[in-house]
C-alpha positions as CSV (number, residue, x, y, z in Angstrom):
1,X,120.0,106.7,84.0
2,X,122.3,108.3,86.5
3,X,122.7,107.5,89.8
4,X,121.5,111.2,91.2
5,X,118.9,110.8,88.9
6,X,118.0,107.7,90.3
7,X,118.2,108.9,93.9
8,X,115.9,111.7,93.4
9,X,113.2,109.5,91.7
10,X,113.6,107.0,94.1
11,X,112.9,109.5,97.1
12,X,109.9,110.8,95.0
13,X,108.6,107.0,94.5
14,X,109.3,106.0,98.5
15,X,107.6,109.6,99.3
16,X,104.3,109.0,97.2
17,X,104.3,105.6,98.7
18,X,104.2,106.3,102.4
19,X,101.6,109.1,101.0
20,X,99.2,106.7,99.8
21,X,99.3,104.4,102.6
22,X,98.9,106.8,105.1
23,X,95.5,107.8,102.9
24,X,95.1,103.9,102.5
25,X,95.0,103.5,106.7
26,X,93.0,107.1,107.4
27,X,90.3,106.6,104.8
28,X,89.0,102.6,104.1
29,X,86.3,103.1,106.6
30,X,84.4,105.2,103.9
31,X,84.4,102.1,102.2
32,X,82.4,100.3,104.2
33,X,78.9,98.5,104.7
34,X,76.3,100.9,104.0
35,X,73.5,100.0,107.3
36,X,69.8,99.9,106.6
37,X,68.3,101.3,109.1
38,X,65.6,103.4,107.2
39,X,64.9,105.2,111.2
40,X,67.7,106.7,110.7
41,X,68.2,107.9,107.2
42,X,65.9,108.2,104.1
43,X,66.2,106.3,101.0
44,X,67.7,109.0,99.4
45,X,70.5,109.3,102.0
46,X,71.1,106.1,101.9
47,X,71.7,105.8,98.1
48,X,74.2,108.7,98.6
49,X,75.7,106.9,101.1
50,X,75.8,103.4,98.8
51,X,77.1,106.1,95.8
52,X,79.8,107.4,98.0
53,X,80.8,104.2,99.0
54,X,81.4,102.9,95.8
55,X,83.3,106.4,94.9
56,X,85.4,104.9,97.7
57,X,85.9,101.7,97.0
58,X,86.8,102.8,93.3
59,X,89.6,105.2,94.7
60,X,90.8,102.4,96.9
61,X,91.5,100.2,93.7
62,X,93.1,103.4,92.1
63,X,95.6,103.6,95.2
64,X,96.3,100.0,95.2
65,X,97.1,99.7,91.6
66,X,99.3,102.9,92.0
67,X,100.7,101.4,95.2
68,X,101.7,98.2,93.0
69,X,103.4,100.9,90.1
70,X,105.6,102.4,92.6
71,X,106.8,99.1,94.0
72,X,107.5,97.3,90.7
73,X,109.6,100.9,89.9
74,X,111.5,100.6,93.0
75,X,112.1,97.1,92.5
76,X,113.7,98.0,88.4
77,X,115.4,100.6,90.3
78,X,117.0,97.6,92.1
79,X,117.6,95.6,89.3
80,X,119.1,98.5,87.6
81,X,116.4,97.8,84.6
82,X,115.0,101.5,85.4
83,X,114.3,103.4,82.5
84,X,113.7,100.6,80.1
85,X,110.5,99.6,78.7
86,X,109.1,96.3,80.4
87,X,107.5,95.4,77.2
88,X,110.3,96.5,74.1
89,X,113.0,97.2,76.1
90,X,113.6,100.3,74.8
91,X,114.4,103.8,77.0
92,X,111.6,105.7,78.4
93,X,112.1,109.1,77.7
94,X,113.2,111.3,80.8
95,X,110.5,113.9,80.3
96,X,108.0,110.5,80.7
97,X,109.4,109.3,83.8
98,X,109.9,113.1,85.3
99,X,105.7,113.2,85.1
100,X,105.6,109.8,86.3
101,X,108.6,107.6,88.1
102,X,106.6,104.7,88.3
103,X,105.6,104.7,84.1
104,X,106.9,101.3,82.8
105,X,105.9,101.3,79.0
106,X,107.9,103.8,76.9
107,X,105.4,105.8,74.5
108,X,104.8,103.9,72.2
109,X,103.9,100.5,73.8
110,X,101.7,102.4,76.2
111,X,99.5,103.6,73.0
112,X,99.9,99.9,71.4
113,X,98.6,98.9,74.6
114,X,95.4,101.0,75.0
115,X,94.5,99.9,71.4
């Protein structure tokens, strides 16, 4: 890939990065306990609460696994091994990595791998 090219998608990866961890440190207390304190709130509202909390815990994981994407993309970006699949070591097709910078399988390992 070219340099530019390389520049731009790093800024985009670095950019989406500080995004999610400034979601990361604003929103993990949605994740937490759920209280019983049925004086407070009614069974039902509590199982929305437990519902939502699980909803947040499950978007937590999301983040964090897109988290680890970006930084194993920045780190071929370093190794200049961006662009190449990790698994065949093929290319990546541009219009692949333009949707997503921090893809690592070209096309066709990625549909091998959800067989």
């Amino acid at each position: 890939m070219k340099n530019p090219d390389l520049k731009q998608i790093r800024d985009r990866l670095e950019e989406r990065r500080e995004e999610l961890q400034h979601i990361a440190r604003s929103g993990d207390e949605a994740a937490g306990v759920v209280e019983l304190d049925q004086t407070r709130v009614g069974r039902l509202s509590r199982m929305d609460a437990m519902q939502q909390q699980a909803m947040a815990r499950a978007t937590r994981e999301r983040r964090k696994a897109e988290l680890k994407r970006i930084d194993a993309a920045l780190e071929r970006i370093d190794e200049d091994d961006y662009g190449l699949c990790v698994e065949c070591g093929d290319e990546i097709a541009a219009a692949r990595l333009m949707h997503d910078p921090s893809v690592a399988l070209c096309i066709d390992c990625a549909e091998q791998q959800e067989r």
